[in-house]
N, CA, C and O atoms as a Tripos MOL2 file, in Angstrom:
@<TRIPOS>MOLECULE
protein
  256   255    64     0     0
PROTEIN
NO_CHARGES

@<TRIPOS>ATOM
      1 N           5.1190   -6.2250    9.7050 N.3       1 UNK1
      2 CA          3.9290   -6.0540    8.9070 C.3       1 UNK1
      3 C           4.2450   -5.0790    7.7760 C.2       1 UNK1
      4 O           4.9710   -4.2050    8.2490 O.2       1 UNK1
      5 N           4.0120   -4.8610    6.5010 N.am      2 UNK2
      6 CA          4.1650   -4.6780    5.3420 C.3       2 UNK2
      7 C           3.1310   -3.7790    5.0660 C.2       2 UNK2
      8 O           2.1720   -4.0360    4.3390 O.2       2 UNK2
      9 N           3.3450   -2.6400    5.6950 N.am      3 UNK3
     10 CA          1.7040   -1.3300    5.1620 C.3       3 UNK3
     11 C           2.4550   -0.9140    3.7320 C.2       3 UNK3
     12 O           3.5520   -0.4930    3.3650 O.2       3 UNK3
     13 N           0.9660   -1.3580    3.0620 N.am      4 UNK4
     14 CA          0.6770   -1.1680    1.2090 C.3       4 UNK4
     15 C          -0.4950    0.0320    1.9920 C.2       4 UNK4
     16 O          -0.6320    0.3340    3.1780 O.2       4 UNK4
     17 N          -1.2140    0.5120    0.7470 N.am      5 UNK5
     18 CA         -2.0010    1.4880    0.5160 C.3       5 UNK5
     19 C          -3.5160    0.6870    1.4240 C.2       5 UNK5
     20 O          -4.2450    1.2090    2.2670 O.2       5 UNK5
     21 N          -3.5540   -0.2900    1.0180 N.am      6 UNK6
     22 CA         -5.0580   -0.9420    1.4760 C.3       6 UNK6
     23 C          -4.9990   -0.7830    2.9520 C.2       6 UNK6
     24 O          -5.8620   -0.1860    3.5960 O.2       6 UNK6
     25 N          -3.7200   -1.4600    3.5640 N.am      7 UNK7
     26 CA         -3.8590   -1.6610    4.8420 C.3       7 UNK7
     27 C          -3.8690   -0.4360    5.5300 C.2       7 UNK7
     28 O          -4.6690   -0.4320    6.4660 O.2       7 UNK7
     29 N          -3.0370    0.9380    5.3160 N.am      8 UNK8
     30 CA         -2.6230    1.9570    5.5590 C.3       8 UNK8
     31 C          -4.1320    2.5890    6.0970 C.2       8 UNK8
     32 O          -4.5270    3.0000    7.1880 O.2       8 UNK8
     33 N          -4.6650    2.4640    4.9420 N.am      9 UNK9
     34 CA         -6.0870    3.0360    5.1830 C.3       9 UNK9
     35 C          -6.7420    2.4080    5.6390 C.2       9 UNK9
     36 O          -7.4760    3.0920    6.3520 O.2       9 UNK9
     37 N          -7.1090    0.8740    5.7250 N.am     10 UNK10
     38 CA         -7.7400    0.3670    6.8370 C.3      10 UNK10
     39 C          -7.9060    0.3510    8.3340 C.2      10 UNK10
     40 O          -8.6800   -0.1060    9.1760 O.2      10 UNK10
     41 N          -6.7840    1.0850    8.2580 N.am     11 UNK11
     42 CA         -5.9440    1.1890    9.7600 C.3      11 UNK11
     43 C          -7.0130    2.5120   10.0000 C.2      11 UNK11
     44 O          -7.9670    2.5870   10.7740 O.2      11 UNK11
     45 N          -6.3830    3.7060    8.8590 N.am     12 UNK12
     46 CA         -7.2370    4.4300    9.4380 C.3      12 UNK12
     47 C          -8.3880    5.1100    9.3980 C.2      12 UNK12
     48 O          -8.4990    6.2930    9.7180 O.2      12 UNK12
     49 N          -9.7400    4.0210    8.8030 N.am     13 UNK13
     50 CA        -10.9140    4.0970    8.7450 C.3      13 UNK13
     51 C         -10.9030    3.0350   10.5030 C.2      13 UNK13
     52 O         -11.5170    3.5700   11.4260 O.2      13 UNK13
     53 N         -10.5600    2.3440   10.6490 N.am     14 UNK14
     54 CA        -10.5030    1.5550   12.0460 C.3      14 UNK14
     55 C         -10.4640    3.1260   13.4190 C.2      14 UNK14
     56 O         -11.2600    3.3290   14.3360 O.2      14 UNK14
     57 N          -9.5640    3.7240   13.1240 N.am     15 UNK15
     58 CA         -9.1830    5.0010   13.9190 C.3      15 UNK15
     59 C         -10.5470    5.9160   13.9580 C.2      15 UNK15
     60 O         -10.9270    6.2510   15.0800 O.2      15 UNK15
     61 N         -11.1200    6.2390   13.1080 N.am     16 UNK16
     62 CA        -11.6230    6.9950   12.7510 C.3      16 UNK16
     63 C         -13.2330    6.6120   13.2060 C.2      16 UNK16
     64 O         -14.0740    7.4480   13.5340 O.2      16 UNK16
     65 N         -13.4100    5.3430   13.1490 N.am     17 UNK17
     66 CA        -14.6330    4.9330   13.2010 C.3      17 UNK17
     67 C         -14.7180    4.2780   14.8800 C.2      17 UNK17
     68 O         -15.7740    3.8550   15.3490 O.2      17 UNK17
     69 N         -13.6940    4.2910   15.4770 N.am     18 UNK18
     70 CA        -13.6360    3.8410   16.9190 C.3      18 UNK18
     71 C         -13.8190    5.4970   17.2350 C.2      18 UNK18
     72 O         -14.6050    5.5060   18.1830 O.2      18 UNK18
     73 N         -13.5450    6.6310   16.9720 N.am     19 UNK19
     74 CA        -13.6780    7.7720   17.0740 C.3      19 UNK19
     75 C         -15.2530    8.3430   17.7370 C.2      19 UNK19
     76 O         -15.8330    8.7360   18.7490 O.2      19 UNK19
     77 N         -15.3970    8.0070   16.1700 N.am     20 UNK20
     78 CA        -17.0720    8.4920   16.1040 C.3      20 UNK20
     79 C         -18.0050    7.2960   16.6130 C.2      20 UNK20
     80 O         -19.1330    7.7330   16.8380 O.2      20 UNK20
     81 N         -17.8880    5.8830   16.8740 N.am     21 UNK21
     82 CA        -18.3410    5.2620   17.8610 C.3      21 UNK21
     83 C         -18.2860    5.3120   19.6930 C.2      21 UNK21
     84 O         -19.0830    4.8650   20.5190 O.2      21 UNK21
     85 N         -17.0770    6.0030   19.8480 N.am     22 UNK22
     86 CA        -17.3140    6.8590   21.2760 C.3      22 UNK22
     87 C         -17.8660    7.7490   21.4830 C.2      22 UNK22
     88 O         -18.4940    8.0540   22.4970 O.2      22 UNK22
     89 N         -17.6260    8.5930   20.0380 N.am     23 UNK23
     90 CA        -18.4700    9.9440   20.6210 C.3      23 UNK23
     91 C         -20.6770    9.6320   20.6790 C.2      23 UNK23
     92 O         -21.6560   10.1880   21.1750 O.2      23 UNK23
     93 N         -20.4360    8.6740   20.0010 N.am     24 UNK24
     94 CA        -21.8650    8.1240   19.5330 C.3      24 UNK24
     95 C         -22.5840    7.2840   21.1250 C.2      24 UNK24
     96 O         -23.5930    7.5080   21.7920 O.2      24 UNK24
     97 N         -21.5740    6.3760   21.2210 N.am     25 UNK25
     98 CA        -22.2010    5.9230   22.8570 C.3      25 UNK25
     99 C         -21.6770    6.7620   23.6360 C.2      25 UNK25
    100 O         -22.5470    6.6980   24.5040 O.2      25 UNK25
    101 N         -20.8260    7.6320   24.1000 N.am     26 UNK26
    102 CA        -20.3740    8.3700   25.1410 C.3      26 UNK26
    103 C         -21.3910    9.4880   25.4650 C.2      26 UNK26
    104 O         -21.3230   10.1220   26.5180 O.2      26 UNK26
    105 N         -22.5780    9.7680   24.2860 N.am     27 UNK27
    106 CA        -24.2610   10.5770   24.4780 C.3      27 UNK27
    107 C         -23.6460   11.9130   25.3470 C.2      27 UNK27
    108 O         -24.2550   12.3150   26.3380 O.2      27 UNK27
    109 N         -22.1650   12.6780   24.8060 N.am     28 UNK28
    110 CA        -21.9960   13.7790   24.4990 C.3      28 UNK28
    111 C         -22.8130   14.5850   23.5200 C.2      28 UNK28
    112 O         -23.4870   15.5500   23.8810 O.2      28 UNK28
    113 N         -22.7490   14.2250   22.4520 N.am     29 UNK29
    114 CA        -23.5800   14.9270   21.3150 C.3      29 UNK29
    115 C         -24.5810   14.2470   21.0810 C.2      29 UNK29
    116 O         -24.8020   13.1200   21.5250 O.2      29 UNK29
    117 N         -25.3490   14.9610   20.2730 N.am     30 UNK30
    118 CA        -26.6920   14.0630   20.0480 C.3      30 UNK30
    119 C         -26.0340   13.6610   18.5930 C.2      30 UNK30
    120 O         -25.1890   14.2930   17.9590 O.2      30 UNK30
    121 N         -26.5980   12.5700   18.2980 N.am     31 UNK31
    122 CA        -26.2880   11.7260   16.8360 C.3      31 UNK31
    123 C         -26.0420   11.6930   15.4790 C.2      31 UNK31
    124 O         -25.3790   11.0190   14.6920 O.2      31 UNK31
    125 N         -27.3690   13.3720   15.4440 N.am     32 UNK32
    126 CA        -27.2470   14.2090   14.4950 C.3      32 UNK32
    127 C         -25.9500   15.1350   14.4170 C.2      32 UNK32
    128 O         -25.8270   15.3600   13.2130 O.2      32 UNK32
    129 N         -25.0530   15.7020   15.0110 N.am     33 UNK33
    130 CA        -24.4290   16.3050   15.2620 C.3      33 UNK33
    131 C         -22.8100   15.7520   14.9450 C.2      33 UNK33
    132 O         -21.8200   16.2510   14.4090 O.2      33 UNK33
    133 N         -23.1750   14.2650   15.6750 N.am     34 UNK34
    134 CA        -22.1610   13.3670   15.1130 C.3      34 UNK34
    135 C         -21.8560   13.4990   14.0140 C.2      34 UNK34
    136 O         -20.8580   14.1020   13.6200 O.2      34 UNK34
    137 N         -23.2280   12.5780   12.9010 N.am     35 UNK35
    138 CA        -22.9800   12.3040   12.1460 C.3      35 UNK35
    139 C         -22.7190   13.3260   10.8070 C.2      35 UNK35
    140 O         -22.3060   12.9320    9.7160 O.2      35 UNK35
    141 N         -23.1290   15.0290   11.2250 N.am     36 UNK36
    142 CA        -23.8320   15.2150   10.0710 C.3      36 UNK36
    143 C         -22.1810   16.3770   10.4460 C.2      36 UNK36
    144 O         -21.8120   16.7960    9.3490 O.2      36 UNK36
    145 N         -21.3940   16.8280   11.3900 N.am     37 UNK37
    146 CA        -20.5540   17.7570   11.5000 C.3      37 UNK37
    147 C         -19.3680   17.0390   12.0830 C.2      37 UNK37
    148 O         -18.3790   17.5950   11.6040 O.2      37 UNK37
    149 N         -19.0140   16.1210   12.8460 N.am     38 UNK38
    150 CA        -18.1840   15.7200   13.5110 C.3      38 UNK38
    151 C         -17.6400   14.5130   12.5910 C.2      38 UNK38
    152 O         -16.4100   14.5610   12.6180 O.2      38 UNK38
    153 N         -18.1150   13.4030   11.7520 N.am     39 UNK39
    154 CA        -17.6200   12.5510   11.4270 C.3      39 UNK39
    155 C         -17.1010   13.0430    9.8870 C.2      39 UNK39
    156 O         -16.3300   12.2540    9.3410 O.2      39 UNK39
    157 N         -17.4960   14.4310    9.0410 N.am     40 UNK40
    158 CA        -17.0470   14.6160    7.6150 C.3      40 UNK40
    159 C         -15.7350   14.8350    8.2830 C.2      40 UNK40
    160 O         -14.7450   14.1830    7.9510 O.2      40 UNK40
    161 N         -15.6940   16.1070    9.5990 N.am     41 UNK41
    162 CA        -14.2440   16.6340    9.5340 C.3      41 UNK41
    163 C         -13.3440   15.7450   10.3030 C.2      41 UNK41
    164 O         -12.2500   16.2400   10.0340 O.2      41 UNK41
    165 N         -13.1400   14.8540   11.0040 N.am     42 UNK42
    166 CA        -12.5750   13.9320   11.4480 C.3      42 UNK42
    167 C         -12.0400   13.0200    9.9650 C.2      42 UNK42
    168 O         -10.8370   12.8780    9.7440 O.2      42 UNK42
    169 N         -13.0800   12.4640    9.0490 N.am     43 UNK43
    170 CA        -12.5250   12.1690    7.9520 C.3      43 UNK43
    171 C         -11.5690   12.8010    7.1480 C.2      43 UNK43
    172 O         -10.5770   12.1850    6.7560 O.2      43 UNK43
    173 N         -11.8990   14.6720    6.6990 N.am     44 UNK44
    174 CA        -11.1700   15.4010    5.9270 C.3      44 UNK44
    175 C          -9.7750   15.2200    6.9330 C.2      44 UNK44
    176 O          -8.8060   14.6670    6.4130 O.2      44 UNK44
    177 N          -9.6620   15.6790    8.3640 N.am     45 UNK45
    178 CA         -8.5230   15.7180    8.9010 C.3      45 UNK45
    179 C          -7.8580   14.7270    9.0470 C.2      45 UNK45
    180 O          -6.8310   14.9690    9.6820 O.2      45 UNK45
    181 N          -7.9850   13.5500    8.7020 N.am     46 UNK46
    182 CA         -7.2750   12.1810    9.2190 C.3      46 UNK46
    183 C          -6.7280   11.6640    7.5760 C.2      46 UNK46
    184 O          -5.7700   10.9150    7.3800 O.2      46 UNK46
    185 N          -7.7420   12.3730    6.3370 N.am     47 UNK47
    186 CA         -7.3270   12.1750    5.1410 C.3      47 UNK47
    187 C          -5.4030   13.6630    4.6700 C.2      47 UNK47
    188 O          -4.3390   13.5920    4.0550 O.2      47 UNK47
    189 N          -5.9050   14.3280    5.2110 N.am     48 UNK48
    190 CA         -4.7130   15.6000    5.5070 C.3      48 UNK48
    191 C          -3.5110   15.0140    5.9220 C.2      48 UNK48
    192 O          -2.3850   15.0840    5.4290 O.2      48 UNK48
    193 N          -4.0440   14.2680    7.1700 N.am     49 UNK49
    194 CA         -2.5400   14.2800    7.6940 C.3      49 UNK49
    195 C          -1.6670   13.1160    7.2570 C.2      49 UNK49
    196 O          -0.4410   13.0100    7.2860 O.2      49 UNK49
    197 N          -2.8050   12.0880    6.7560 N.am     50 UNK50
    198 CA         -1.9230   11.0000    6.0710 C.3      50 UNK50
    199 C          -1.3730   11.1360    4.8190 C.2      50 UNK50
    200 O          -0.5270   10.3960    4.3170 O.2      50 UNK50
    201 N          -1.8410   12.0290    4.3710 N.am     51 UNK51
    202 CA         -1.1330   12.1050    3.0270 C.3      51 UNK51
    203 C           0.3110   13.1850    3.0670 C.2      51 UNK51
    204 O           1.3470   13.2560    2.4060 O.2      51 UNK51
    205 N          -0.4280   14.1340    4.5220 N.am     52 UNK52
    206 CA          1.2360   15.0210    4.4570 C.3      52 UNK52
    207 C           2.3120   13.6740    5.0900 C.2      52 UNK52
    208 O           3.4670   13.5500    4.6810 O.2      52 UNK52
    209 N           1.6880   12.7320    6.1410 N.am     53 UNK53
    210 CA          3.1430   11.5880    6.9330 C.3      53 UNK53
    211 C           3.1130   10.9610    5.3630 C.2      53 UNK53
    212 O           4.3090   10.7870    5.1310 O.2      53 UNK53
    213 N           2.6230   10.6820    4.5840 N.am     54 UNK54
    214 CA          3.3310   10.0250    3.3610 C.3      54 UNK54
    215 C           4.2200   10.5400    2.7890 C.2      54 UNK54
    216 O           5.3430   10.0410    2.7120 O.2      54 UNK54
    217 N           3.7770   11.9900    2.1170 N.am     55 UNK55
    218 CA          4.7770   12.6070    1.8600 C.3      55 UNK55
    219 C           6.2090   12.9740    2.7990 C.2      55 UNK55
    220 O           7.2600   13.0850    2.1670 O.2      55 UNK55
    221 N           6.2270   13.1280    4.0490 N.am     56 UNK56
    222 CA          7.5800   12.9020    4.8810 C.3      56 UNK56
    223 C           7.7950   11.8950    4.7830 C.2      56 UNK56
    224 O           8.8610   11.7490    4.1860 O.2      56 UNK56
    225 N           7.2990   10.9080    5.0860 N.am     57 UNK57
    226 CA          8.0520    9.4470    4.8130 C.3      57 UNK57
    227 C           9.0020    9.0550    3.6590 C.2      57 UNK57
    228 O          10.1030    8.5090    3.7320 O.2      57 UNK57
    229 N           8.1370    9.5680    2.3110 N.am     58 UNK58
    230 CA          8.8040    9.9330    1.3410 C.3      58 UNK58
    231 C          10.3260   10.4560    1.2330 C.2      58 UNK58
    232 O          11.3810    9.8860    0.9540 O.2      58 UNK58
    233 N           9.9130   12.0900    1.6520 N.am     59 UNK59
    234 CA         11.0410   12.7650    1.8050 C.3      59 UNK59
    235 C          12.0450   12.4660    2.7090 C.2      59 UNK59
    236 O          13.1360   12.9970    2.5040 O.2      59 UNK59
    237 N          11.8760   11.4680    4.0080 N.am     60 UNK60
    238 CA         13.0760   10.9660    4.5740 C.3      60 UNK60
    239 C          13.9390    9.6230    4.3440 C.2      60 UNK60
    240 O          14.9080    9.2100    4.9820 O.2      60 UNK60
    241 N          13.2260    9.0330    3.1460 N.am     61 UNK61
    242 CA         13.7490    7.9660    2.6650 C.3      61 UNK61
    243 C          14.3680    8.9080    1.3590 C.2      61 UNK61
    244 O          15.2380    8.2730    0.7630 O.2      61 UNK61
    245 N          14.3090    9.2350    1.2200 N.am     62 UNK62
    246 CA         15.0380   10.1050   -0.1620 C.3      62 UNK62
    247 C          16.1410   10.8020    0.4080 C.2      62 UNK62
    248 O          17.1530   10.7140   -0.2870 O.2      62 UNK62
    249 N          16.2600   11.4250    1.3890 N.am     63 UNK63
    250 CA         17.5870   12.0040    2.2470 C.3      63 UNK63
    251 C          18.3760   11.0460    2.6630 C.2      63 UNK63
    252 O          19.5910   11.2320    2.6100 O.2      63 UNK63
    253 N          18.0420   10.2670    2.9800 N.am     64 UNK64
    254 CA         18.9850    8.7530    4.0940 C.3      64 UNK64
    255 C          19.7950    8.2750    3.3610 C.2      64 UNK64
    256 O          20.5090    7.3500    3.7490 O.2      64 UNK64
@<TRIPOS>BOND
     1     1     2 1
     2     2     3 1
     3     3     4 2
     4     3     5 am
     5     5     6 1
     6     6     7 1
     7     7     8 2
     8     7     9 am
     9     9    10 1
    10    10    11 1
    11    11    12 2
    12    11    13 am
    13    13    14 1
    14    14    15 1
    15    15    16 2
    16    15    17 am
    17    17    18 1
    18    18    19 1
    19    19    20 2
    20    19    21 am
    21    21    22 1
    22    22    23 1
    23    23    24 2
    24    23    25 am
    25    25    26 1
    26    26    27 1
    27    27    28 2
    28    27    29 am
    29    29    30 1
    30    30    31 1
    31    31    32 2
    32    31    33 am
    33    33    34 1
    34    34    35 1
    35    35    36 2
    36    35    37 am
    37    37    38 1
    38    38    39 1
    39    39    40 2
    40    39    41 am
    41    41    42 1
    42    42    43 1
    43    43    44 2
    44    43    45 am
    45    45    46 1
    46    46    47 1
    47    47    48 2
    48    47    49 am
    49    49    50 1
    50    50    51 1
    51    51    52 2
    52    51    53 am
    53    53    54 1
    54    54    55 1
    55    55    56 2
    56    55    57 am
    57    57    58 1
    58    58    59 1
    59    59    60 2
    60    59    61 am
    61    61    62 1
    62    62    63 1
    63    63    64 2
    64    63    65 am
    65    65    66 1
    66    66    67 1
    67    67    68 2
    68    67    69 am
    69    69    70 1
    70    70    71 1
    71    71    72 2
    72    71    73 am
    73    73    74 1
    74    74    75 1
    75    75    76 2
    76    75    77 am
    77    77    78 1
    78    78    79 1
    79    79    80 2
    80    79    81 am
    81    81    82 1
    82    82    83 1
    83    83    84 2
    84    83    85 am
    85    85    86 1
    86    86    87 1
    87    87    88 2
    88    87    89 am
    89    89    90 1
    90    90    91 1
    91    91    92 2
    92    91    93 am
    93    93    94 1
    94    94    95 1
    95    95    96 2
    96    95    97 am
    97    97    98 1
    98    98    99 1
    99    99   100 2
   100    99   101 am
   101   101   102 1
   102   102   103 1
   103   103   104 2
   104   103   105 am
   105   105   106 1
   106   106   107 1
   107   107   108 2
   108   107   109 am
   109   109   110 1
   110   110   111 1
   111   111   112 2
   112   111   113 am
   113   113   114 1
   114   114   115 1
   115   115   116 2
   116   115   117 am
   117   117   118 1
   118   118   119 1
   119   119   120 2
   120   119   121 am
   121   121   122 1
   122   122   123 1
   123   123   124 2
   124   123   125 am
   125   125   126 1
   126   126   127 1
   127   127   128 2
   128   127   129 am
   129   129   130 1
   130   130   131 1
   131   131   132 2
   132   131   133 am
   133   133   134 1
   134   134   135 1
   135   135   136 2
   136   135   137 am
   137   137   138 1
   138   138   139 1
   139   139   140 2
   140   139   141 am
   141   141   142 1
   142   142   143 1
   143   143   144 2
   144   143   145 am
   145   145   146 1
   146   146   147 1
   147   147   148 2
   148   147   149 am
   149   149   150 1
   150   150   151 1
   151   151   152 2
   152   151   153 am
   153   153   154 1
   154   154   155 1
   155   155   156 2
   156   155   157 am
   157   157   158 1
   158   158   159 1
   159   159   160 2
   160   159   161 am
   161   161   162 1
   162   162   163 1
   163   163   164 2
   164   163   165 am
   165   165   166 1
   166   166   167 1
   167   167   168 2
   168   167   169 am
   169   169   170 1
   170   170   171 1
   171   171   172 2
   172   171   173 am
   173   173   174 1
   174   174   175 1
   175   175   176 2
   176   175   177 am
   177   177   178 1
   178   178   179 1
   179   179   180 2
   180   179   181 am
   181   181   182 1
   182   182   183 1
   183   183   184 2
   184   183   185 am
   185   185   186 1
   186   186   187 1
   187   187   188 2
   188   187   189 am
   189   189   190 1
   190   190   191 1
   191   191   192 2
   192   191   193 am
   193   193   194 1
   194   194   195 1
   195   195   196 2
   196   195   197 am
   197   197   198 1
   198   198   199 1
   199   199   200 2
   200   199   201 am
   201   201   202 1
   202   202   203 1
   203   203   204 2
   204   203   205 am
   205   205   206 1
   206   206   207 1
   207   207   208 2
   208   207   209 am
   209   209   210 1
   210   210   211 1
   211   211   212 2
   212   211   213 am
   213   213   214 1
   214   214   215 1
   215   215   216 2
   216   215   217 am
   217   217   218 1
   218   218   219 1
   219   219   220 2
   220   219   221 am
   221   221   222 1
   222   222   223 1
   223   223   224 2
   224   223   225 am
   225   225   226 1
   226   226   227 1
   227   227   228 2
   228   227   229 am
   229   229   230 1
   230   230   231 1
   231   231   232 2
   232   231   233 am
   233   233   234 1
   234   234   235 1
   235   235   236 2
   236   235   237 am
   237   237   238 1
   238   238   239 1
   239   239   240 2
   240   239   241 am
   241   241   242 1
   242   242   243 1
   243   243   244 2
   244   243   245 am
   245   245   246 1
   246   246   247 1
   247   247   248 2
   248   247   249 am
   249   249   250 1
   250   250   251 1
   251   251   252 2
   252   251   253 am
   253   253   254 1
   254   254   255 1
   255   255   256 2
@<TRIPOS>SUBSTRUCTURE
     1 UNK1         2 RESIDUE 1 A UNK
     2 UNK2         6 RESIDUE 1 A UNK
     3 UNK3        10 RESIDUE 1 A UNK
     4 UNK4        14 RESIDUE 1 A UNK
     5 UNK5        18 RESIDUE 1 A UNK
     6 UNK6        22 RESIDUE 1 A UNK
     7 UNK7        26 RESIDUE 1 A UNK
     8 UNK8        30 RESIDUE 1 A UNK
     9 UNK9        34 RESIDUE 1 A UNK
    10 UNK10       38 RESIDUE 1 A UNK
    11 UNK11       42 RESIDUE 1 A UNK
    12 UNK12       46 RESIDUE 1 A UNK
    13 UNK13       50 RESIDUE 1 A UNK
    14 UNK14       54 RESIDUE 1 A UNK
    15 UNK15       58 RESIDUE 1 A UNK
    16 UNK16       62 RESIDUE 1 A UNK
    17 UNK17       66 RESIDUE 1 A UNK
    18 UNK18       70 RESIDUE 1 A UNK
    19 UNK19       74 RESIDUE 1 A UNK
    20 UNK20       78 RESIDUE 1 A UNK
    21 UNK21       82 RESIDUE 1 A UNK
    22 UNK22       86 RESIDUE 1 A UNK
    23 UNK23       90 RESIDUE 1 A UNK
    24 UNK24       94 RESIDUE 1 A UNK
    25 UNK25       98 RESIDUE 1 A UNK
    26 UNK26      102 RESIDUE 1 A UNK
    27 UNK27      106 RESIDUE 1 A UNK
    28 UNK28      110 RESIDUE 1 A UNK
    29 UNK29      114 RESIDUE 1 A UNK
    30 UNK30      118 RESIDUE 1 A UNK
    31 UNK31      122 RESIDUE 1 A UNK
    32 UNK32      126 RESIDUE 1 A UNK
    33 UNK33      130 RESIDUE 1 A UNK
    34 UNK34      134 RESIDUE 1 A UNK
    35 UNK35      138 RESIDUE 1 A UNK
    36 UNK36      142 RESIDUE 1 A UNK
    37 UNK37      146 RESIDUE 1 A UNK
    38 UNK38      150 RESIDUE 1 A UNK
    39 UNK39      154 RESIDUE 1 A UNK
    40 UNK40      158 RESIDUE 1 A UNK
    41 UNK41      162 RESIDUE 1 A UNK
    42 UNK42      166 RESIDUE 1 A UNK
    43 UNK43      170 RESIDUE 1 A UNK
    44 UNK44      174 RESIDUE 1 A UNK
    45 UNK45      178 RESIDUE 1 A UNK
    46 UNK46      182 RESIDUE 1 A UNK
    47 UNK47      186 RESIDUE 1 A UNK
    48 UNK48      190 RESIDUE 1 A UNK
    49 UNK49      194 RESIDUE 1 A UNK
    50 UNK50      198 RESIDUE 1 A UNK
    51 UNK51      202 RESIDUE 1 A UNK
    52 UNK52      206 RESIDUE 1 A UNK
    53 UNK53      210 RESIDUE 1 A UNK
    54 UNK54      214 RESIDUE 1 A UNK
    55 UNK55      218 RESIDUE 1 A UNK
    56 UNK56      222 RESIDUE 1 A UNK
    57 UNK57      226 RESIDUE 1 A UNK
    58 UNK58      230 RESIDUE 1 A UNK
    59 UNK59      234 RESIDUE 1 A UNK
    60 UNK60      238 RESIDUE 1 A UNK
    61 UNK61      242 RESIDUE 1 A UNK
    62 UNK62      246 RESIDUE 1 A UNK
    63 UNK63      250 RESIDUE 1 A UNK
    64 UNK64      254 RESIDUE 1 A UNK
């Protein structure tokens, strides 16, 4: 399979949203709580780390 930019991130809005759909039926938190504190930073952090594995990916195809 051939991850371009579209799919990359489809993948992980898929991750992200199976996330906050457990925490949503699993009636740990109430909904508000979900939605309004738990699903921005799950986004900011899942946007972080893909862009630092891009950048390594980067940098280990440039060493090899």
């Amino acid at each position: 399979m051939e991850l371009n930019l579209p799919v990359s991130v489809g993948i992980l809005a898929v991750i992200v949203a199976a996330g906050i759909g457990g925490l949503i039926a699993g009636d740990m938190m109430s909904t508000d709580t979900v939605m309004m504190m738990v699903a921005p930073s799950m986004v900011v952090f899942a946007a972080v780390v893909f862009v630092i594995g891009v950048k390594h990916g980067e940098y280990r195809a440039a060493t090899q």
